[in-house]
C-alpha positions, 0 to 999 in steps of 0.5 A: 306725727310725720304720717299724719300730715301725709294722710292729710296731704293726700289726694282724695277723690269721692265719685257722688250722684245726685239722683232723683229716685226715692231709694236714694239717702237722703242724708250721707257723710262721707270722709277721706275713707270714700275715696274714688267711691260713688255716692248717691243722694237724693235731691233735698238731701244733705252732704256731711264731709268730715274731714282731719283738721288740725287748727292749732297748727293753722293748717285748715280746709277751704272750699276753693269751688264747687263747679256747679252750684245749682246742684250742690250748695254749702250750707255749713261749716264748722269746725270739732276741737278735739275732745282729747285734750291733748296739746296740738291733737287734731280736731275735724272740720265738717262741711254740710251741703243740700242737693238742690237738684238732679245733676253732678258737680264738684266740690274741690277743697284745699288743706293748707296753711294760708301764709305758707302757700302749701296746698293739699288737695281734696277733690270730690265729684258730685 
């Protein structure tokens, strides 16, 4: 259990473009795996982030920013009960985003529990 909540803990850092050409994805999901990668998506495409959450503990992800929303906007985000059925087993929560134009931005997101003051962060480039 212990090393769960230091793999959620950690600092994530995924380098994503968003590009005008046609070859470019036009839908891509990314997790904690994408780690300092880059990713291109195509302007009108969409962004998934699926990332471990567990709610039962109330620890939880808050988009804190995204640096330039002209590029990137949010456009959903829900979150997976897991489908285990095992008490305190963790489910996902999943964030989805358009590319609204050519250009790069950040995301930046916060895992934490809100009356603790303990923050784990997630940071992803676009």
């Amino acid at each position: 259990m212990k090393s769960k909540w230091l793999l959620a803990g950690l600092v994530f850092i995924a380098l994503l473009a968003i590009a005008a050409c046609s070859s470019t994805p036009n839908q891509v999901s990314v997790d904690g795996s994408f780690s300092n990668k880059q990713v291109e998506i195509a302007v009108n495409g969409s962004l998934t982030v699926i990332l471990d959450s567990n709610a039962t503990t109330g620890y939880s992800w808050e988009l804190t920013d995204i640096s330039d929303n002209s590029v990137l906007e949010k456009t959903a985000n829900t979150y997976e009960a897991p489908t285990s059925g095992l008490v305190g087993a963790s489910g996902k929560e999943v964030w989805d985003f358009k590319a609204l134009k050519q250009g790069k931005t950040t995301l930046s997101m916060e895992y934490s529990q809100p009356w603790t003051g303990g923050k784990k962060t997630l940071r992803v480039s676009i």
